[in-house]
PyMOL Python script that loads the backbone (N, CA, C, O; Angstrom):
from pymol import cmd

cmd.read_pdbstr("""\
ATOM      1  N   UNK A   1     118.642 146.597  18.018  1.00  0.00           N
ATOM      2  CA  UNK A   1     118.874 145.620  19.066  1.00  0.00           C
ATOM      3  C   UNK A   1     118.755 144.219  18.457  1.00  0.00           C
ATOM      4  O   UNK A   1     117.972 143.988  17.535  1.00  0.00           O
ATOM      5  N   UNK A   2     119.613 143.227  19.036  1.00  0.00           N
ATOM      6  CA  UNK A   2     119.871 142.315  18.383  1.00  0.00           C
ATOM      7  C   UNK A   2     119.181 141.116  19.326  1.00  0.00           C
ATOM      8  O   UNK A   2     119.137 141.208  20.552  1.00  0.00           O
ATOM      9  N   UNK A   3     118.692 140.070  18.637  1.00  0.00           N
ATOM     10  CA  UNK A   3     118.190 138.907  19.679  1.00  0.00           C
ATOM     11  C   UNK A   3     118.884 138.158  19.825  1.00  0.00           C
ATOM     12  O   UNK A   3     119.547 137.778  18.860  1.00  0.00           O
ATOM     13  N   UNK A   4     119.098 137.487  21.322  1.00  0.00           N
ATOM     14  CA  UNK A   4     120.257 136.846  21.484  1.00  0.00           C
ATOM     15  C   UNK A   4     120.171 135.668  21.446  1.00  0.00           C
ATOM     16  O   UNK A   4     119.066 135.164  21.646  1.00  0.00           O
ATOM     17  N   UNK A   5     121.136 134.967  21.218  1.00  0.00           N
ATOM     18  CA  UNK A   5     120.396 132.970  21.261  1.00  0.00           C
ATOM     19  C   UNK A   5     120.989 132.347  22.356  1.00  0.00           C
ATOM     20  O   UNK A   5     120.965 132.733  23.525  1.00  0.00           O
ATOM     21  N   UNK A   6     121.457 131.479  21.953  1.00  0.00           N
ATOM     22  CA  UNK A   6     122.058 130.160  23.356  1.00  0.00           C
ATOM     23  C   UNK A   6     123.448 130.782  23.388  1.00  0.00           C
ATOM     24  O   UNK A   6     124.176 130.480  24.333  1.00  0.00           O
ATOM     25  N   UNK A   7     123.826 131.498  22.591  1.00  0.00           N
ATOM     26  CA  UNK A   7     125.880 131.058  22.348  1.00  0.00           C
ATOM     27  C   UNK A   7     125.972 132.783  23.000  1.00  0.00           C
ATOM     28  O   UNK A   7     125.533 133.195  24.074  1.00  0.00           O
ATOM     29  N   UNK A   8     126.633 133.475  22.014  1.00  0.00           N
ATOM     30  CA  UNK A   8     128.045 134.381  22.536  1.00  0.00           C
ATOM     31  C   UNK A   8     126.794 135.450  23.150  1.00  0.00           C
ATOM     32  O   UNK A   8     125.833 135.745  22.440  1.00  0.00           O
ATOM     33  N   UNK A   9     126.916 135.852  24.227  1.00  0.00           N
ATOM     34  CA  UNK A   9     125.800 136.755  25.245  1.00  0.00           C
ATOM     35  C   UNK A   9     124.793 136.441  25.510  1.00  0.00           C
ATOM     36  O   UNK A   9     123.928 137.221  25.907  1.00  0.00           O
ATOM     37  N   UNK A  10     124.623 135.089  25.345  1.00  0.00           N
ATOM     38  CA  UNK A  10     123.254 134.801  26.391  1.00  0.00           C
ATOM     39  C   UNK A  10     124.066 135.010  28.046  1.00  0.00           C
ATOM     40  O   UNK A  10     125.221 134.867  28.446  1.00  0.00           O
ATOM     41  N   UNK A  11     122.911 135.371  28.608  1.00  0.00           N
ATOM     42  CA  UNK A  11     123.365 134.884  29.896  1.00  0.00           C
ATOM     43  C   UNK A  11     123.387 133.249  30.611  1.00  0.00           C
ATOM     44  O   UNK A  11     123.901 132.994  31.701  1.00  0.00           O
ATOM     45  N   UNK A  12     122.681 132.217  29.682  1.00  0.00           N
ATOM     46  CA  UNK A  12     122.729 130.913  29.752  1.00  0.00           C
ATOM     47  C   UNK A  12     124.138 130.938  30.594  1.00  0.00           C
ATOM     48  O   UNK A  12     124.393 130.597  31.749  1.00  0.00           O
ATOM     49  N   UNK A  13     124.902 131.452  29.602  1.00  0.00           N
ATOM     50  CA  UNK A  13     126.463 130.860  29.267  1.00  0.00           C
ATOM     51  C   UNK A  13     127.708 132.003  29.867  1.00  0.00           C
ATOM     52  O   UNK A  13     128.928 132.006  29.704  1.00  0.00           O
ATOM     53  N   UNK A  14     126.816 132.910  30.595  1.00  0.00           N
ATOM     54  CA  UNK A  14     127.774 133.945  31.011  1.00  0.00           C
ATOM     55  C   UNK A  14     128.419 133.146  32.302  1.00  0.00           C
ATOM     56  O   UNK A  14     129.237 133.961  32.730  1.00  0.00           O
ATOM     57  N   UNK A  15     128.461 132.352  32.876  1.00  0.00           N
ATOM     58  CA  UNK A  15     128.903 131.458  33.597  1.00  0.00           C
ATOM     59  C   UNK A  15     130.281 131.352  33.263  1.00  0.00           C
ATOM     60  O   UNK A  15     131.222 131.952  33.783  1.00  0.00           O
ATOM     61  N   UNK A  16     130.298 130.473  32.284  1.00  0.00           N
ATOM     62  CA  UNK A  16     131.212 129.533  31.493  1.00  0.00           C
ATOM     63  C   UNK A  16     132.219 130.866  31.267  1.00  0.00           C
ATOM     64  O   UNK A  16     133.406 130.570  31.412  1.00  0.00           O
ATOM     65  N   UNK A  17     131.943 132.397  30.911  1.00  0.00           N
ATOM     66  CA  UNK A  17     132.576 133.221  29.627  1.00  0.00           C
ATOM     67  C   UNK A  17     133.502 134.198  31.167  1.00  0.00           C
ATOM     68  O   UNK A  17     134.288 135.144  31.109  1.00  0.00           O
ATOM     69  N   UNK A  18     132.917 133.386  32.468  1.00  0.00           N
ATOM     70  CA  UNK A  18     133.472 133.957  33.878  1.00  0.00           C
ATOM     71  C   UNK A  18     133.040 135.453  34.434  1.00  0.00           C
ATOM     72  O   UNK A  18     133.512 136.090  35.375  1.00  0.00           O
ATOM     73  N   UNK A  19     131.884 135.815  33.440  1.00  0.00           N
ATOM     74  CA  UNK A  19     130.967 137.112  33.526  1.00  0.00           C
ATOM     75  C   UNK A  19     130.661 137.313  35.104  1.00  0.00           C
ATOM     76  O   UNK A  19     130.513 138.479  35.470  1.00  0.00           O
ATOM     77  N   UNK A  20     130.570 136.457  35.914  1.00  0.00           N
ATOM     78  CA  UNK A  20     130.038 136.122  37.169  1.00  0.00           C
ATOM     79  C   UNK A  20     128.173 136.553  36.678  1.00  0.00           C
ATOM     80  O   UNK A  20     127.492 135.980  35.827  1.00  0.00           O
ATOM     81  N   UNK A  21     127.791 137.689  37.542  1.00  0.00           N
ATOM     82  CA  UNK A  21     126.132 138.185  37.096  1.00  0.00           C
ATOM     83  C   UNK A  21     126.624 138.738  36.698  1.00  0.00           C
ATOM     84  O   UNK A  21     127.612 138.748  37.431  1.00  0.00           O
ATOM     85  N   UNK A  22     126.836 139.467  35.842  1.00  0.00           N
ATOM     86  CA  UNK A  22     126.870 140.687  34.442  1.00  0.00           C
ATOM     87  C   UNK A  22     126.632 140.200  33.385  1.00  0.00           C
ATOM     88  O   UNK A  22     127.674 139.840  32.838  1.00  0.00           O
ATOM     89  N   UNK A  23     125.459 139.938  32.619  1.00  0.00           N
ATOM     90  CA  UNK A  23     125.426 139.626  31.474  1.00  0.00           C
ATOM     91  C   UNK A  23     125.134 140.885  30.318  1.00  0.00           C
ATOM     92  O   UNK A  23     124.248 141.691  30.033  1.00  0.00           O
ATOM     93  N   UNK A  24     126.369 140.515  29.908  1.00  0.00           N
ATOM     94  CA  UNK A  24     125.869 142.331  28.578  1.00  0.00           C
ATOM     95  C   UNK A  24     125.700 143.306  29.194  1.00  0.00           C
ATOM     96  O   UNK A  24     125.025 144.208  28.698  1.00  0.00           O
ATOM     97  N   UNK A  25     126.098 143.398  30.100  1.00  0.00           N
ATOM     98  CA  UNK A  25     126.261 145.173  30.814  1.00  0.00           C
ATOM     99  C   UNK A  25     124.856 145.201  32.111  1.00  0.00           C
ATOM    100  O   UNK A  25     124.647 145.918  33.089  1.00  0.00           O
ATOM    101  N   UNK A  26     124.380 144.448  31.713  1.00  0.00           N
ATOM    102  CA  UNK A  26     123.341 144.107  32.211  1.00  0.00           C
ATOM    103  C   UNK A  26     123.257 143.154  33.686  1.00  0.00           C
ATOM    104  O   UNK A  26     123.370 141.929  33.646  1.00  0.00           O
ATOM    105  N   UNK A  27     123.018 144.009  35.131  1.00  0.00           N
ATOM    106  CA  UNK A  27     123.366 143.084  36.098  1.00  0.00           C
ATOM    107  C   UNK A  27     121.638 142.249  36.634  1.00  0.00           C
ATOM    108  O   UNK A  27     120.669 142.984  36.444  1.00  0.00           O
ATOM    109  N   UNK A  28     121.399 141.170  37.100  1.00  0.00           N
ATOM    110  CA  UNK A  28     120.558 140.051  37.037  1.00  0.00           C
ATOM    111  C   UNK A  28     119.334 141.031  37.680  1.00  0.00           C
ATOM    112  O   UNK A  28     118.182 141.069  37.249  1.00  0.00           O
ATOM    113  N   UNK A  29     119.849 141.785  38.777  1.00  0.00           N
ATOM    114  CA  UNK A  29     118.868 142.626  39.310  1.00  0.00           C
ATOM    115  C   UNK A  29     118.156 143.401  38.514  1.00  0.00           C
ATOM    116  O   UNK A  29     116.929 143.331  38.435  1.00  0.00           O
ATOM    117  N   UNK A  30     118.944 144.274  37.805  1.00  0.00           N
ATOM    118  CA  UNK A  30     118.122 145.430  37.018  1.00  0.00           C
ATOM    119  C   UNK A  30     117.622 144.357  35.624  1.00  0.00           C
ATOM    120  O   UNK A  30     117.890 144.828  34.519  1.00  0.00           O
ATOM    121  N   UNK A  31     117.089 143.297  35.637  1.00  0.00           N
ATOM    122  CA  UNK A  31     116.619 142.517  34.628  1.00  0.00           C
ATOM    123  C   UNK A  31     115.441 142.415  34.798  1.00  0.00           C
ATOM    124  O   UNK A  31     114.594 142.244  33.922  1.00  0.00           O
ATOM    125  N   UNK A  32     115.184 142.562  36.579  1.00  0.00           N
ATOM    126  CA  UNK A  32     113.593 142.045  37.324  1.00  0.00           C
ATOM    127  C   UNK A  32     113.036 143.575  37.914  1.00  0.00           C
ATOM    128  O   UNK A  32     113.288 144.291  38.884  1.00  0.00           O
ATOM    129  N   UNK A  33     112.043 143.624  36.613  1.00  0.00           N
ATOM    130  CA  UNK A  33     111.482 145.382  36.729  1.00  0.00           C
ATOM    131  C   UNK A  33     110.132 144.467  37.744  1.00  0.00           C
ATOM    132  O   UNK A  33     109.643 145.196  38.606  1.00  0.00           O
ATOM    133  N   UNK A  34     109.809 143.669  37.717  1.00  0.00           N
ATOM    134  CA  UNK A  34     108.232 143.741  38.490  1.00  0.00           C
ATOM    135  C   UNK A  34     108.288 142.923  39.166  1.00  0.00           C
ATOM    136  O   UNK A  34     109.077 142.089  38.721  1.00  0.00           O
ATOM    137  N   UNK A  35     107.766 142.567  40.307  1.00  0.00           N
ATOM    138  CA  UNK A  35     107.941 141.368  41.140  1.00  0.00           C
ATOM    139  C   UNK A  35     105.946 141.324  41.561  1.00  0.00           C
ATOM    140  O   UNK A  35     105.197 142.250  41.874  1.00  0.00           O
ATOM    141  N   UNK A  36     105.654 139.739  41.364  1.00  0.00           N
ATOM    142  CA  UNK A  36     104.172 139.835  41.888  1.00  0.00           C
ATOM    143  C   UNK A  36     104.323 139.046  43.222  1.00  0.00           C
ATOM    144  O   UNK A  36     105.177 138.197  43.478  1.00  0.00           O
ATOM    145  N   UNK A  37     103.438 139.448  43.922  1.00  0.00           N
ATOM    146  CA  UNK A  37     102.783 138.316  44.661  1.00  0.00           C
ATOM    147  C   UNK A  37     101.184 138.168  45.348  1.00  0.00           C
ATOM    148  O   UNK A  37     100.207 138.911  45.443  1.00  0.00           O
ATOM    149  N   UNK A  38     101.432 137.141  45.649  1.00  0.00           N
ATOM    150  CA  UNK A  38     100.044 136.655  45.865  1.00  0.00           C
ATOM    151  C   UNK A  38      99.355 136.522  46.661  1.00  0.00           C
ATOM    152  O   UNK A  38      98.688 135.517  46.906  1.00  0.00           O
ATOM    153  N   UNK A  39      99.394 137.799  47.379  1.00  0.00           N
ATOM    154  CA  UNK A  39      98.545 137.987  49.208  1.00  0.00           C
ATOM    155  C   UNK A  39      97.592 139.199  49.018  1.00  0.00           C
ATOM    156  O   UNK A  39      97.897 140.340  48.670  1.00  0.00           O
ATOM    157  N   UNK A  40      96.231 138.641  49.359  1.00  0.00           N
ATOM    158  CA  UNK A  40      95.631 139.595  49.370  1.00  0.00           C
ATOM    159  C   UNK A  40      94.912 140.040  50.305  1.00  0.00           C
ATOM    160  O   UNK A  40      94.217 139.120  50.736  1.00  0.00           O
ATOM    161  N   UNK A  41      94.638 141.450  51.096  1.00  0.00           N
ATOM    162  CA  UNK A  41      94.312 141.963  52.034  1.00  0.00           C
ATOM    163  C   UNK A  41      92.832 141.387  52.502  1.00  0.00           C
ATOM    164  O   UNK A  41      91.872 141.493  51.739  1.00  0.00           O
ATOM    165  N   UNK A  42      92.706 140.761  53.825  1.00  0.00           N
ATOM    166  CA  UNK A  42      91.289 140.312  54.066  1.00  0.00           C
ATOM    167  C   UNK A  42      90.544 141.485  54.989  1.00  0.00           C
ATOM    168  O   UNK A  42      89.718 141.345  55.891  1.00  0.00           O
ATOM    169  N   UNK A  43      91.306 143.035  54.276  1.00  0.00           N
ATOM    170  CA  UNK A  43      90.588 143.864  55.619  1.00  0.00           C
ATOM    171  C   UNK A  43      89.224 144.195  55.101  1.00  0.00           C
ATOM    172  O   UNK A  43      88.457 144.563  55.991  1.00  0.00           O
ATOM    173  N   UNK A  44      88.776 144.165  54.027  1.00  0.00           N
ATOM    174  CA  UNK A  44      87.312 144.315  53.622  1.00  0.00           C
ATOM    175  C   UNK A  44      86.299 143.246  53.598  1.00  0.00           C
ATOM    176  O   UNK A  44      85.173 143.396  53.122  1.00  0.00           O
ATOM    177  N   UNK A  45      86.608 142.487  53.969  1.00  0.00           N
ATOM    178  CA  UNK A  45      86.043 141.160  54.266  1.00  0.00           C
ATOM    179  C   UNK A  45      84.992 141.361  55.091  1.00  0.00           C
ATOM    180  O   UNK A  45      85.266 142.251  55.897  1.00  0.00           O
ATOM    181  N   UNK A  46      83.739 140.848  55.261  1.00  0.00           N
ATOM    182  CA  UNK A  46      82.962 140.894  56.624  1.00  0.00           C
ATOM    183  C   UNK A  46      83.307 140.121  57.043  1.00  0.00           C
ATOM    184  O   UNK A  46      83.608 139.094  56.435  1.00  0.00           O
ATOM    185  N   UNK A  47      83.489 140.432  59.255  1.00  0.00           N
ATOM    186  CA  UNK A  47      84.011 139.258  59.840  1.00  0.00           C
ATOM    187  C   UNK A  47      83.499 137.869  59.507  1.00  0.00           C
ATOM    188  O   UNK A  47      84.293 137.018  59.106  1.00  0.00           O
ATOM    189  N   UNK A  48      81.999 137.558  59.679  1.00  0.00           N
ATOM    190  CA  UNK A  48      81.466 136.332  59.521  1.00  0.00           C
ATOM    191  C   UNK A  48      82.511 135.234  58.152  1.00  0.00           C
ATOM    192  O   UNK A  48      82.797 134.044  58.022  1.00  0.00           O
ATOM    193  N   UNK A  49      82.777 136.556  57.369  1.00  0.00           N
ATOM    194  CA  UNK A  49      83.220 135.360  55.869  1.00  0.00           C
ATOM    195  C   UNK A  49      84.685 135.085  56.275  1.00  0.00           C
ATOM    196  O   UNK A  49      85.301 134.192  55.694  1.00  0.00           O
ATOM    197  N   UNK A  50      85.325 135.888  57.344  1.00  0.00           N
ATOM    198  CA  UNK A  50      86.608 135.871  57.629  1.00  0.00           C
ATOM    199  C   UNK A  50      86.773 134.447  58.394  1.00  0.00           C
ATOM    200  O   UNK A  50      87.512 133.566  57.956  1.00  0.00           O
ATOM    201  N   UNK A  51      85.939 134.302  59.689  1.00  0.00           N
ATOM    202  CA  UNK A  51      85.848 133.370  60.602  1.00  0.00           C
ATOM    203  C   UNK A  51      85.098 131.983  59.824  1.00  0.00           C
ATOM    204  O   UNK A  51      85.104 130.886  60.383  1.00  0.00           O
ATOM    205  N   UNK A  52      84.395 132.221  58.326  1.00  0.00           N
ATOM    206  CA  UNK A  52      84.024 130.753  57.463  1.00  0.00           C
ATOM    207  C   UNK A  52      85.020 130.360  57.136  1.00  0.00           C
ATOM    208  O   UNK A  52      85.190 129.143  57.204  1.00  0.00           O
ATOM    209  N   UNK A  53      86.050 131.178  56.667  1.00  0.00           N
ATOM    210  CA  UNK A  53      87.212 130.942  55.311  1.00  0.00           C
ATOM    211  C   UNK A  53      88.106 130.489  56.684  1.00  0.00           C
ATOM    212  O   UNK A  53      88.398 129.300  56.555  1.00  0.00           O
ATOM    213  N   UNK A  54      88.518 130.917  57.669  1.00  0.00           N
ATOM    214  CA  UNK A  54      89.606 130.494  58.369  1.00  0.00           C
ATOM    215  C   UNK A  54      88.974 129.027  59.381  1.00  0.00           C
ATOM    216  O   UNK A  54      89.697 128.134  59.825  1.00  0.00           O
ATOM    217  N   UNK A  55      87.736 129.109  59.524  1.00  0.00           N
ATOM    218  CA  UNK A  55      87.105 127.621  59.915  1.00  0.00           C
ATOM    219  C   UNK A  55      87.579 126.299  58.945  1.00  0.00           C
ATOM    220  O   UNK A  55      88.224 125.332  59.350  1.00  0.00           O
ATOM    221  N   UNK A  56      87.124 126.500  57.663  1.00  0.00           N
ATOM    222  CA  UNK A  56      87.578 126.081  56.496  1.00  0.00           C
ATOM    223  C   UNK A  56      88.908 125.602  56.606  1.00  0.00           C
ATOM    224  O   UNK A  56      89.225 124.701  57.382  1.00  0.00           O
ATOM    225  N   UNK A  57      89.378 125.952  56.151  1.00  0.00           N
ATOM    226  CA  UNK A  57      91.032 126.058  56.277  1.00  0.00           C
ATOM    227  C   UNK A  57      91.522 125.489  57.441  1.00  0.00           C
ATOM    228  O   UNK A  57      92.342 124.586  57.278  1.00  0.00           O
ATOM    229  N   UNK A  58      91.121 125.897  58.966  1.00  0.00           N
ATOM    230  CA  UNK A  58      91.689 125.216  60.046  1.00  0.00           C
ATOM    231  C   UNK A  58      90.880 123.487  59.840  1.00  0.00           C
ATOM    232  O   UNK A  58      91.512 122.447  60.023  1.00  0.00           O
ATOM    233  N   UNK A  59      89.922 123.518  59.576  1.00  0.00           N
ATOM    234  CA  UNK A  59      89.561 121.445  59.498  1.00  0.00           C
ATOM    235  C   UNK A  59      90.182 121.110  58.450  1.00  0.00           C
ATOM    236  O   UNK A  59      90.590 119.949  58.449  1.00  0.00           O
ATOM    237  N   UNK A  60      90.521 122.093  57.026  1.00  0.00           N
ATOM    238  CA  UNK A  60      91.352 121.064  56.023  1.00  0.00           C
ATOM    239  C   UNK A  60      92.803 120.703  56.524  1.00  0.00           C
ATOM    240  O   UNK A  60      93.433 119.805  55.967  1.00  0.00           O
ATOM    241  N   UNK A  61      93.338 121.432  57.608  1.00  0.00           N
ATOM    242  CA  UNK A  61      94.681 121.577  57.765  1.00  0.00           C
ATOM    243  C   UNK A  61      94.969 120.143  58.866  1.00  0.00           C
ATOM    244  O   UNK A  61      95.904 119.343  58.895  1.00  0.00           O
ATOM    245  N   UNK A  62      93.535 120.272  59.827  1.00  0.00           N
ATOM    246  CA  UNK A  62      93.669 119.229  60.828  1.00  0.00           C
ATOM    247  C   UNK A  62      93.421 117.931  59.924  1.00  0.00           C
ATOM    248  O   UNK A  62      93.953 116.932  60.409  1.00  0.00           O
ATOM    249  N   UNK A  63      92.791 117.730  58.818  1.00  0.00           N
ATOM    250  CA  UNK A  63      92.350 116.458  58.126  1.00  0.00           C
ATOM    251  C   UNK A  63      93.680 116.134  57.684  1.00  0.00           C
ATOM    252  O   UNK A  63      94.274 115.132  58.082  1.00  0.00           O
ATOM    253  N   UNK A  64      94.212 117.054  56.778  1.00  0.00           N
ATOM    254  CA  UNK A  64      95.531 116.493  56.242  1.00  0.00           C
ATOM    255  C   UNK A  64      96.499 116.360  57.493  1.00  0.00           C
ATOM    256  O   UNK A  64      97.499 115.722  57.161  1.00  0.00           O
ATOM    257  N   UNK A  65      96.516 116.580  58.237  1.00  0.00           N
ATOM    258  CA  UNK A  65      97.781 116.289  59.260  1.00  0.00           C
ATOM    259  C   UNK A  65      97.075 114.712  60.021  1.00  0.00           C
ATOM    260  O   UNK A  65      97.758 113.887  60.629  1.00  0.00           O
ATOM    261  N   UNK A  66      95.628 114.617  59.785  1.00  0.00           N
ATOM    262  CA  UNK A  66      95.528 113.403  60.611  1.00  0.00           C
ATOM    263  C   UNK A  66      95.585 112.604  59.585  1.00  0.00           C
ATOM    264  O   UNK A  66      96.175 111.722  60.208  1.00  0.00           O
ATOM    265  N   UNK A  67      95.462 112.102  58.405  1.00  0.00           N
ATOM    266  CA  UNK A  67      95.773 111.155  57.355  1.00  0.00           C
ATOM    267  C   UNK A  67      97.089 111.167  57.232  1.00  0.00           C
ATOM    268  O   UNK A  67      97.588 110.042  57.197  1.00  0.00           O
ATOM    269  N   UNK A  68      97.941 112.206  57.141  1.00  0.00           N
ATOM    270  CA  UNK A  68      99.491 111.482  57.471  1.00  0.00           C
ATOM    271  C   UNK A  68      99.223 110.482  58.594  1.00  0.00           C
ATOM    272  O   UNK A  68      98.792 109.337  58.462  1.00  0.00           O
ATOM    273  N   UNK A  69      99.574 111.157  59.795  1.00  0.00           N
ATOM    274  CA  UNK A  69      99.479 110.237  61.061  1.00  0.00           C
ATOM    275  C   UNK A  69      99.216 109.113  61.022  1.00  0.00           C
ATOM    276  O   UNK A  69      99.897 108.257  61.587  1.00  0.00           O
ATOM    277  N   UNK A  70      97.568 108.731  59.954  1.00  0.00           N
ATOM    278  CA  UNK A  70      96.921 107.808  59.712  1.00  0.00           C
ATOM    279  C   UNK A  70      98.137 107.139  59.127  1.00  0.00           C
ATOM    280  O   UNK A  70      98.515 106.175  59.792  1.00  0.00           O
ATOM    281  N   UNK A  71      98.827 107.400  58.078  1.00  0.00           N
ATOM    282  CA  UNK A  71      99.670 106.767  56.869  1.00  0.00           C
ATOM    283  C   UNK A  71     101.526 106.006  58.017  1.00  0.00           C
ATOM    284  O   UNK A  71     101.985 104.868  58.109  1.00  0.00           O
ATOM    285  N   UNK A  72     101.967 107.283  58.586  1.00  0.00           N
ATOM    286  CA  UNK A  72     102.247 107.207  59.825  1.00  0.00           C
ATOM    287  C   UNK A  72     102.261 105.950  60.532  1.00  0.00           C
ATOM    288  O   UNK A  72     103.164 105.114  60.498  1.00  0.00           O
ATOM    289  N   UNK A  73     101.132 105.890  61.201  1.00  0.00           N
ATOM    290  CA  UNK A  73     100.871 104.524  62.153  1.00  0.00           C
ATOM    291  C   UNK A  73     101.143 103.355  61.340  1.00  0.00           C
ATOM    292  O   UNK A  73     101.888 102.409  61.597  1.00  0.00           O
ATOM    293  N   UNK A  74     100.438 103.561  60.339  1.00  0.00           N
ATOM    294  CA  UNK A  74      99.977 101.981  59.580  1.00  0.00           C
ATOM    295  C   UNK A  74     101.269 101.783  59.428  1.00  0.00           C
ATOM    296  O   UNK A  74     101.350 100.612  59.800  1.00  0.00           O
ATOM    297  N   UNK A  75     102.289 102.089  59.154  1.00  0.00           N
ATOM    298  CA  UNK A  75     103.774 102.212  58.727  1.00  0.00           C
ATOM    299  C   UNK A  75     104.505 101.472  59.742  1.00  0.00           C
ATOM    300  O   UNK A  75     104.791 100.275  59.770  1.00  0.00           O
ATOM    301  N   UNK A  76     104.757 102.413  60.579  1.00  0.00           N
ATOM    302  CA  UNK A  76     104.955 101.650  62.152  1.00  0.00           C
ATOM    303  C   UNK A  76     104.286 100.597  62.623  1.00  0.00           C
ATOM    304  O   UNK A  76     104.894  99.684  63.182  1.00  0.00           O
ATOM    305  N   UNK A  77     103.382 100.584  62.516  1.00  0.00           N
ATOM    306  CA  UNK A  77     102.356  99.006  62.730  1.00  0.00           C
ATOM    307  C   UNK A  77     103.097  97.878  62.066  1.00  0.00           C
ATOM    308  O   UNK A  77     103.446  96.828  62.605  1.00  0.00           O
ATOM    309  N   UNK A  78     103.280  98.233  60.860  1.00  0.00           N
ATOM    310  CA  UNK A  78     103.802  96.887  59.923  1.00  0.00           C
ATOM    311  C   UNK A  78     105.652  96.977  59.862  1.00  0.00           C
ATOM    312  O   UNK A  78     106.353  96.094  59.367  1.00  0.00           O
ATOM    313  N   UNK A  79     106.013  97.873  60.303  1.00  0.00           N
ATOM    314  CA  UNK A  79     107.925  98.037  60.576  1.00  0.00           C
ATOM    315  C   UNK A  79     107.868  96.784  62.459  1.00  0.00           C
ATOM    316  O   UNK A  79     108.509  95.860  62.959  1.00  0.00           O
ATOM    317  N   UNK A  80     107.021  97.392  62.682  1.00  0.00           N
ATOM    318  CA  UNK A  80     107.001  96.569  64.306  1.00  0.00           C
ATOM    319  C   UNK A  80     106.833  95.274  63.915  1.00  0.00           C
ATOM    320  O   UNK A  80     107.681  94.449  64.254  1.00  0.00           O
ATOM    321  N   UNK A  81     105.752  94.897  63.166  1.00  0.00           N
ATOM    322  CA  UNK A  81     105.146  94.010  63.105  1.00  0.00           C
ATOM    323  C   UNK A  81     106.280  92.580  62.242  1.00  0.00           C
ATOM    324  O   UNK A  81     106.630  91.496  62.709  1.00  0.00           O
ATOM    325  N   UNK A  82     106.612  93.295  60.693  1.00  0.00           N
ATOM    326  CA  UNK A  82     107.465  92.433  60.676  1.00  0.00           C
ATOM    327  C   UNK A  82     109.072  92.398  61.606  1.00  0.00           C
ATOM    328  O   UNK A  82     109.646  91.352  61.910  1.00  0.00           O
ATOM    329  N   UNK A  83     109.441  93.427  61.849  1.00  0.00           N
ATOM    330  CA  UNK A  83     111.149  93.780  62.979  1.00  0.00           C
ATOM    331  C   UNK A  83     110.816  92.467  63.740  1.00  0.00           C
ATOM    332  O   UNK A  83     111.518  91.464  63.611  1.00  0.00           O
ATOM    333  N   UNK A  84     109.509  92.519  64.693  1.00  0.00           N
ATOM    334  CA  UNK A  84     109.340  91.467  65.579  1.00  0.00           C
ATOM    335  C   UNK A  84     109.264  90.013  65.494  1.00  0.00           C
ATOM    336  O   UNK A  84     109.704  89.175  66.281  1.00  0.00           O
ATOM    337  N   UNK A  85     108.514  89.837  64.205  1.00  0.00           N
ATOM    338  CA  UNK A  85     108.691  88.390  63.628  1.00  0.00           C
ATOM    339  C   UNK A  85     109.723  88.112  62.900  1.00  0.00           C
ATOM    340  O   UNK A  85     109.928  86.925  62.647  1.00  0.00           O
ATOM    341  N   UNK A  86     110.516  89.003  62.448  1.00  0.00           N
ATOM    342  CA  UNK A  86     112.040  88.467  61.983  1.00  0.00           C
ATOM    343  C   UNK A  86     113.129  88.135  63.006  1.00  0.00           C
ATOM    344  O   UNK A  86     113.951  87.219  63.045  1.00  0.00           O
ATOM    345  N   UNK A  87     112.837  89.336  63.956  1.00  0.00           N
ATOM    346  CA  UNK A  87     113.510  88.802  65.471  1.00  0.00           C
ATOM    347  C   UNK A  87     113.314  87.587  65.728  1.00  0.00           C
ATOM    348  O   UNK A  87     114.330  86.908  65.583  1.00  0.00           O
ATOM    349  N   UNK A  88     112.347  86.993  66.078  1.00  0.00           N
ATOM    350  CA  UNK A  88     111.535  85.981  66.517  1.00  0.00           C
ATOM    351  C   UNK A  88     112.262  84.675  65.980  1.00  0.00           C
ATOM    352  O   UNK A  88     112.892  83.818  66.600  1.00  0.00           O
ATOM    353  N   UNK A  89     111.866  84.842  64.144  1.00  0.00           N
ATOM    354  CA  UNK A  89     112.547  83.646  62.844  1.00  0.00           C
ATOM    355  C   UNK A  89     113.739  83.817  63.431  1.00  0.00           C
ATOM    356  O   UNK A  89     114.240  82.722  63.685  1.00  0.00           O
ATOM    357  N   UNK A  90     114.743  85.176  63.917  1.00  0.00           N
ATOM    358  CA  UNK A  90     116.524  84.727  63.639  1.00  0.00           C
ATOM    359  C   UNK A  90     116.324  83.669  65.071  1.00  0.00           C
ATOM    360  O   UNK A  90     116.804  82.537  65.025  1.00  0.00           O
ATOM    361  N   UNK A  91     115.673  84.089  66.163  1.00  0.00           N
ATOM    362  CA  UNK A  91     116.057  83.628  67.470  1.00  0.00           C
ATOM    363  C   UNK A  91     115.933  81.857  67.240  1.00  0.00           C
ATOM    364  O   UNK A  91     116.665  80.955  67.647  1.00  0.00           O
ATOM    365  N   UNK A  92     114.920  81.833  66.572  1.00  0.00           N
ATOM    366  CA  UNK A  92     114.079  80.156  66.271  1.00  0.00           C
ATOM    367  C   UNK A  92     115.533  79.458  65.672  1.00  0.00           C
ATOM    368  O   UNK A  92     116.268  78.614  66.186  1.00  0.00           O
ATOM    369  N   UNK A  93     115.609  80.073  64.557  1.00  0.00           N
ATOM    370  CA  UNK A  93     116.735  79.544  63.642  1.00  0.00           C
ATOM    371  C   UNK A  93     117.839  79.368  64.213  1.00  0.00           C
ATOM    372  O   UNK A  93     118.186  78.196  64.065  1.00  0.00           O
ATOM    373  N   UNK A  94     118.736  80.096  64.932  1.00  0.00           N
ATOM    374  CA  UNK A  94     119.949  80.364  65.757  1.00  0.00           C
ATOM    375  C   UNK A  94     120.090  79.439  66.627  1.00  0.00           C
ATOM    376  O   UNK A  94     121.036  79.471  67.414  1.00  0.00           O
TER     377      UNK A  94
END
""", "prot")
cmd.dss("prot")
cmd.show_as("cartoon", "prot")
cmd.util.cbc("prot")
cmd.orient("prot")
């Protein structure tokens, strides 16, 4: 078996060579033997650590959604703030 580089059968370039997915006989699917992921069962958990960890989690979720808001307002505060005094300067000027 031969190692392949950037040029004639990479699949980089099976694009370009109009392979569509077939690279080397080889279709993109049968390339991906394992798939992980990253969820893990909380059924052995004792409730108490279940109802800490999801306490947890529900105030970090409300903190970050109220510091947007926070970021949010201040935004709008100062879009109002100057919109209104530029209104104000064109009306003066005009």
């Amino acid at each position: 078996m031969t190692k392949r580089g950037w040029g004639e059968g990479s699949w980089f370039f099976a694009w370009s060579r109009g392979a569509g997915a077939d690279c080397g006989g080889v279709l993109f699917a049968q390339v991906t033997t394992k798939s992980y992921t990253f969820t893990q069962s909380i059924e052995g958990w004792p409730p108490w650590l279940t109802v800490a960890v999801a306490t947890i989690v529900a105030a970090l979720a409300i903190w970050v959604i109220m510091k947007v808001l926070k970021w949010a307002l201040w935004l709008l505060f100062f879009l109002v703030l100057l919109g209104g005094l530029g209104w104000a300067a064109w009306l003066w000027l005009r």
